[in-house]
NUVO-87505 format. One record per residue (C-alpha): residue number from 1; x, y, z; residue in one letter. Coordinates in steps of 0.001 Angstrom, whole numbers, always signed. Layout:
BEGIN
rokol|X|Y|Z|milum
NUM|X|Y|Z|a
...
This chain:
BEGIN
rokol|X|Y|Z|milum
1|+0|+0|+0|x
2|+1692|+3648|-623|x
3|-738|+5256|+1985|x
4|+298|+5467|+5611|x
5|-2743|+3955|+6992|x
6|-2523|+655|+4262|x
7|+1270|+293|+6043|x
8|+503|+602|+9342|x
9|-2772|-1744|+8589|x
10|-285|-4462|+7039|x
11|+2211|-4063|+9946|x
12|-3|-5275|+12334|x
13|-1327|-7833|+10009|x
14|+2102|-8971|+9369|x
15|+3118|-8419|+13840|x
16|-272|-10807|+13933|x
17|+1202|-13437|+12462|x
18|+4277|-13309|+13914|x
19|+6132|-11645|+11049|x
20|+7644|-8897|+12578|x
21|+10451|-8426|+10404|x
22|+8470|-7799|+7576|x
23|+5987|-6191|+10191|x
24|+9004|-3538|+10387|x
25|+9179|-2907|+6932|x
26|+5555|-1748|+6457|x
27|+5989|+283|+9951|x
28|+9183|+2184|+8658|x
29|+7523|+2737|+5476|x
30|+4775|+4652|+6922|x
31|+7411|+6528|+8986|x
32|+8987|+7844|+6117|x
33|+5566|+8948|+5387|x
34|+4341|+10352|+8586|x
35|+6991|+10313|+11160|x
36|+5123|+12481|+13230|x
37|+1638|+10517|+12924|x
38|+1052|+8767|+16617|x
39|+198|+5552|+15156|x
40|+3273|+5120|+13318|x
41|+4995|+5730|+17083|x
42|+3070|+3014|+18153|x
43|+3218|+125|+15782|x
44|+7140|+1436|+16194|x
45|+6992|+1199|+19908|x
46|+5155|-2472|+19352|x
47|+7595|-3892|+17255|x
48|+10707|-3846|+19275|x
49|+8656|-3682|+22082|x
50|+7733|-7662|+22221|x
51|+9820|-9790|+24302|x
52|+7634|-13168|+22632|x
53|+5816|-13065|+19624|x
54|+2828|-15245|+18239|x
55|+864|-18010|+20305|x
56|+3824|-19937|+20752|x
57|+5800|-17695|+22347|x
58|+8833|-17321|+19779|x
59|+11324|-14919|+20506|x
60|+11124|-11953|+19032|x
61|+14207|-11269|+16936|x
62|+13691|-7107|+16564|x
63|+13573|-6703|+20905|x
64|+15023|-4125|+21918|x
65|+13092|-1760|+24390|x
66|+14716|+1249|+24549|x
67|+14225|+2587|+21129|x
68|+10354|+1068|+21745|x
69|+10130|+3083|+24905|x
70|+11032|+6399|+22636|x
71|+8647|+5668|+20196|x
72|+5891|+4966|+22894|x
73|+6611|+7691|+24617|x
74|+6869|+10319|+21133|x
75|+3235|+8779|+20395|x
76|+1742|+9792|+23990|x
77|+3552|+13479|+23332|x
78|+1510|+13649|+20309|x
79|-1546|+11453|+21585|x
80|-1916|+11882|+24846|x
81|-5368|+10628|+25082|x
82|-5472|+7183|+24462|x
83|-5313|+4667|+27020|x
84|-3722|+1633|+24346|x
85|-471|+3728|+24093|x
86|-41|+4226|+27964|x
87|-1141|+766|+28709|x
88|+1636|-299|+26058|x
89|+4357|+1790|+27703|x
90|+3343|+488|+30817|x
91|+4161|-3228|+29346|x
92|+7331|-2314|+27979|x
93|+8719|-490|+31363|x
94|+7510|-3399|+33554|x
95|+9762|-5855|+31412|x
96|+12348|-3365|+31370|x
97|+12176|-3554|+35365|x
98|+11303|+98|+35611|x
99|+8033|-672|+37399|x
100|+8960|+3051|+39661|x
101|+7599|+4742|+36140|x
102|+4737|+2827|+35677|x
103|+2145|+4209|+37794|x
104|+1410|+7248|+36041|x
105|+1162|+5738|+32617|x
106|-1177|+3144|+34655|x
107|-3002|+6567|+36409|x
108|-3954|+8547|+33166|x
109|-5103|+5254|+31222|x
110|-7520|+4576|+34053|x
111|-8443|+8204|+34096|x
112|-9019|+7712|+30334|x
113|-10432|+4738|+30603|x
114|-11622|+3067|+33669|x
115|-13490|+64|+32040|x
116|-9530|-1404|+30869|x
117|-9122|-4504|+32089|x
118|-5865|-4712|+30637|x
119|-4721|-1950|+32415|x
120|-6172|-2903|+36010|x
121|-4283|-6005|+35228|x
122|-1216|-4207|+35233|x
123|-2204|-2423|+37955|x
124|-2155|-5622|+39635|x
125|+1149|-6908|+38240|x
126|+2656|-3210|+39334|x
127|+1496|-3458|+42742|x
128|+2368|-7380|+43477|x
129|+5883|-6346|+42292|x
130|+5685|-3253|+45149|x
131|+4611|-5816|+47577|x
132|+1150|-4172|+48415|x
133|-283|-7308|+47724|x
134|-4011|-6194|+48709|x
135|-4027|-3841|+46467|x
136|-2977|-6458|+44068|x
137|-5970|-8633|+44831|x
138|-8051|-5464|+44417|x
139|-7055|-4659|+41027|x
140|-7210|-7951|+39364|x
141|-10360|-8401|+41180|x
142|-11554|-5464|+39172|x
143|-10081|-6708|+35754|x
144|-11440|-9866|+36220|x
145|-14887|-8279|+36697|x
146|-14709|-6099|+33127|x
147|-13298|-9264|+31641|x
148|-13998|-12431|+33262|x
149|-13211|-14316|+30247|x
150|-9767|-13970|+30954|x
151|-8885|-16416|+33255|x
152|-4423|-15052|+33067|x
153|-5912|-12193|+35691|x
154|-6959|-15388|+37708|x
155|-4012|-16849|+36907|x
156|-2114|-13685|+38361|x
157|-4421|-13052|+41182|x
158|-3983|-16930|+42671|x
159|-327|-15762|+43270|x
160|-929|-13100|+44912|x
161|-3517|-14871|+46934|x
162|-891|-17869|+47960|x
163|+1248|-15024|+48993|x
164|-1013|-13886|+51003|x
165|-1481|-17401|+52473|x
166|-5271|-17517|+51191|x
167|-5058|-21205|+49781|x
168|-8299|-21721|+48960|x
169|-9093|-18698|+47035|x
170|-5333|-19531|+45071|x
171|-6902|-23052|+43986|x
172|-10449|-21311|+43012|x
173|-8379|-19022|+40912|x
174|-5915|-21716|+39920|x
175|-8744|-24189|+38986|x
176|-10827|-21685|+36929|x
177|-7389|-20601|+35229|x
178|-6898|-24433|+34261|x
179|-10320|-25180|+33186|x
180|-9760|-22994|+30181|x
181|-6305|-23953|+29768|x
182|-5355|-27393|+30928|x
183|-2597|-28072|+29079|x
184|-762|-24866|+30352|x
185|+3016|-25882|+31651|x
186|+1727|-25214|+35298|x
187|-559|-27913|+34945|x
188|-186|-30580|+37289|x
Protein backbone atom coordinates (compact mmCIF):
# COMPACT_ATOMS: atom_id res chain seq x y z
CA UNK A 1 0.00 0.00 0.00
CA UNK A 2 1.69 3.65 -0.62
CA UNK A 3 -0.74 5.26 1.98
CA UNK A 4 0.30 5.47 5.61
CA UNK A 5 -2.74 3.96 6.99
CA UNK A 6 -2.52 0.65 4.26
CA UNK A 7 1.27 0.29 6.04
CA UNK A 8 0.50 0.60 9.34
CA UNK A 9 -2.77 -1.74 8.59
CA UNK A 10 -0.29 -4.46 7.04
CA UNK A 11 2.21 -4.06 9.95
CA UNK A 12 0.00 -5.28 12.33
CA UNK A 13 -1.33 -7.83 10.01
CA UNK A 14 2.10 -8.97 9.37
CA UNK A 15 3.12 -8.42 13.84
CA UNK A 16 -0.27 -10.81 13.93
CA UNK A 17 1.20 -13.44 12.46
CA UNK A 18 4.28 -13.31 13.91
CA UNK A 19 6.13 -11.64 11.05
CA UNK A 20 7.64 -8.90 12.58
CA UNK A 21 10.45 -8.43 10.40
CA UNK A 22 8.47 -7.80 7.58
CA UNK A 23 5.99 -6.19 10.19
CA UNK A 24 9.00 -3.54 10.39
CA UNK A 25 9.18 -2.91 6.93
CA UNK A 26 5.55 -1.75 6.46
CA UNK A 27 5.99 0.28 9.95
CA UNK A 28 9.18 2.18 8.66
CA UNK A 29 7.52 2.74 5.48
CA UNK A 30 4.77 4.65 6.92
CA UNK A 31 7.41 6.53 8.99
CA UNK A 32 8.99 7.84 6.12
CA UNK A 33 5.57 8.95 5.39
CA UNK A 34 4.34 10.35 8.59
CA UNK A 35 6.99 10.31 11.16
CA UNK A 36 5.12 12.48 13.23
CA UNK A 37 1.64 10.52 12.92
CA UNK A 38 1.05 8.77 16.62
CA UNK A 39 0.20 5.55 15.16
CA UNK A 40 3.27 5.12 13.32
CA UNK A 41 5.00 5.73 17.08
CA UNK A 42 3.07 3.01 18.15
CA UNK A 43 3.22 0.12 15.78
CA UNK A 44 7.14 1.44 16.19
CA UNK A 45 6.99 1.20 19.91
CA UNK A 46 5.16 -2.47 19.35
CA UNK A 47 7.60 -3.89 17.26
CA UNK A 48 10.71 -3.85 19.28
CA UNK A 49 8.66 -3.68 22.08
CA UNK A 50 7.73 -7.66 22.22
CA UNK A 51 9.82 -9.79 24.30
CA UNK A 52 7.63 -13.17 22.63
CA UNK A 53 5.82 -13.07 19.62
CA UNK A 54 2.83 -15.24 18.24
CA UNK A 55 0.86 -18.01 20.31
CA UNK A 56 3.82 -19.94 20.75
CA UNK A 57 5.80 -17.70 22.35
CA UNK A 58 8.83 -17.32 19.78
CA UNK A 59 11.32 -14.92 20.51
CA UNK A 60 11.12 -11.95 19.03
CA UNK A 61 14.21 -11.27 16.94
CA UNK A 62 13.69 -7.11 16.56
CA UNK A 63 13.57 -6.70 20.91
CA UNK A 64 15.02 -4.13 21.92
CA UNK A 65 13.09 -1.76 24.39
CA UNK A 66 14.72 1.25 24.55
CA UNK A 67 14.23 2.59 21.13
CA UNK A 68 10.35 1.07 21.75
CA UNK A 69 10.13 3.08 24.90
CA UNK A 70 11.03 6.40 22.64
CA UNK A 71 8.65 5.67 20.20
CA UNK A 72 5.89 4.97 22.89
CA UNK A 73 6.61 7.69 24.62
CA UNK A 74 6.87 10.32 21.13
CA UNK A 75 3.24 8.78 20.39
CA UNK A 76 1.74 9.79 23.99
CA UNK A 77 3.55 13.48 23.33
CA UNK A 78 1.51 13.65 20.31
CA UNK A 79 -1.55 11.45 21.59
CA UNK A 80 -1.92 11.88 24.85
CA UNK A 81 -5.37 10.63 25.08
CA UNK A 82 -5.47 7.18 24.46
CA UNK A 83 -5.31 4.67 27.02
CA UNK A 84 -3.72 1.63 24.35
CA UNK A 85 -0.47 3.73 24.09
CA UNK A 86 -0.04 4.23 27.96
CA UNK A 87 -1.14 0.77 28.71
CA UNK A 88 1.64 -0.30 26.06
CA UNK A 89 4.36 1.79 27.70
CA UNK A 90 3.34 0.49 30.82
CA UNK A 91 4.16 -3.23 29.35
CA UNK A 92 7.33 -2.31 27.98
CA UNK A 93 8.72 -0.49 31.36
CA UNK A 94 7.51 -3.40 33.55
CA UNK A 95 9.76 -5.86 31.41
CA UNK A 96 12.35 -3.37 31.37
CA UNK A 97 12.18 -3.55 35.37
CA UNK A 98 11.30 0.10 35.61
CA UNK A 99 8.03 -0.67 37.40
CA UNK A 100 8.96 3.05 39.66
CA UNK A 101 7.60 4.74 36.14
CA UNK A 102 4.74 2.83 35.68
CA UNK A 103 2.14 4.21 37.79
CA UNK A 104 1.41 7.25 36.04
CA UNK A 105 1.16 5.74 32.62
CA UNK A 106 -1.18 3.14 34.66
CA UNK A 107 -3.00 6.57 36.41
CA UNK A 108 -3.95 8.55 33.17
CA UNK A 109 -5.10 5.25 31.22
CA UNK A 110 -7.52 4.58 34.05
CA UNK A 111 -8.44 8.20 34.10
CA UNK A 112 -9.02 7.71 30.33
CA UNK A 113 -10.43 4.74 30.60
CA UNK A 114 -11.62 3.07 33.67
CA UNK A 115 -13.49 0.06 32.04
CA UNK A 116 -9.53 -1.40 30.87
CA UNK A 117 -9.12 -4.50 32.09
CA UNK A 118 -5.87 -4.71 30.64
CA UNK A 119 -4.72 -1.95 32.41
CA UNK A 120 -6.17 -2.90 36.01
CA UNK A 121 -4.28 -6.01 35.23
CA UNK A 122 -1.22 -4.21 35.23
CA UNK A 123 -2.20 -2.42 37.96
CA UNK A 124 -2.16 -5.62 39.63
CA UNK A 125 1.15 -6.91 38.24
CA UNK A 126 2.66 -3.21 39.33
CA UNK A 127 1.50 -3.46 42.74
CA UNK A 128 2.37 -7.38 43.48
CA UNK A 129 5.88 -6.35 42.29
CA UNK A 130 5.68 -3.25 45.15
CA UNK A 131 4.61 -5.82 47.58
CA UNK A 132 1.15 -4.17 48.42
CA UNK A 133 -0.28 -7.31 47.72
CA UNK A 134 -4.01 -6.19 48.71
CA UNK A 135 -4.03 -3.84 46.47
CA UNK A 136 -2.98 -6.46 44.07
CA UNK A 137 -5.97 -8.63 44.83
CA UNK A 138 -8.05 -5.46 44.42
CA UNK A 139 -7.05 -4.66 41.03
CA UNK A 140 -7.21 -7.95 39.36
CA UNK A 141 -10.36 -8.40 41.18
CA UNK A 142 -11.55 -5.46 39.17
CA UNK A 143 -10.08 -6.71 35.75
CA UNK A 144 -11.44 -9.87 36.22
CA UNK A 145 -14.89 -8.28 36.70
CA UNK A 146 -14.71 -6.10 33.13
CA UNK A 147 -13.30 -9.26 31.64
CA UNK A 148 -14.00 -12.43 33.26
CA UNK A 149 -13.21 -14.32 30.25
CA UNK A 150 -9.77 -13.97 30.95
CA UNK A 151 -8.89 -16.42 33.25
CA UNK A 152 -4.42 -15.05 33.07
CA UNK A 153 -5.91 -12.19 35.69
CA UNK A 154 -6.96 -15.39 37.71
CA UNK A 155 -4.01 -16.85 36.91
CA UNK A 156 -2.11 -13.69 38.36
CA UNK A 157 -4.42 -13.05 41.18
CA UNK A 158 -3.98 -16.93 42.67
CA UNK A 159 -0.33 -15.76 43.27
CA UNK A 160 -0.93 -13.10 44.91
CA UNK A 161 -3.52 -14.87 46.93
CA UNK A 162 -0.89 -17.87 47.96
CA UNK A 163 1.25 -15.02 48.99
CA UNK A 164 -1.01 -13.89 51.00
CA UNK A 165 -1.48 -17.40 52.47
CA UNK A 166 -5.27 -17.52 51.19
CA UNK A 167 -5.06 -21.20 49.78
CA UNK A 168 -8.30 -21.72 48.96
CA UNK A 169 -9.09 -18.70 47.03
CA UNK A 170 -5.33 -19.53 45.07
CA UNK A 171 -6.90 -23.05 43.99
CA UNK A 172 -10.45 -21.31 43.01
CA UNK A 173 -8.38 -19.02 40.91
CA UNK A 174 -5.91 -21.72 39.92
CA UNK A 175 -8.74 -24.19 38.99
CA UNK A 176 -10.83 -21.68 36.93
CA UNK A 177 -7.39 -20.60 35.23
CA UNK A 178 -6.90 -24.43 34.26
CA UNK A 179 -10.32 -25.18 33.19
CA UNK A 180 -9.76 -22.99 30.18
CA UNK A 181 -6.30 -23.95 29.77
CA UNK A 182 -5.36 -27.39 30.93
CA UNK A 183 -2.60 -28.07 29.08
CA UNK A 184 -0.76 -24.87 30.35
CA UNK A 185 3.02 -25.88 31.65
CA UNK A 186 1.73 -25.21 35.30
CA UNK A 187 -0.56 -27.91 34.95
CA UNK A 188 -0.19 -30.58 37.29
Amino acid sequence: PDDVFGQIGQAYVHAIQGKYPEALEFALQAQQQQPDYWEVCEILGFLPGQRRIGLAGAENPLYDPDPALGYMTRGIALRDDLPRMRVKRATLLLQMNRSDEVGADLDRALELEPQNANAWNLLGVLRRHQRRLEEAVAAYSQALALNPARVDYAFNRAWVYLELGKVAEALADYDRFLSVMPDHPTAL
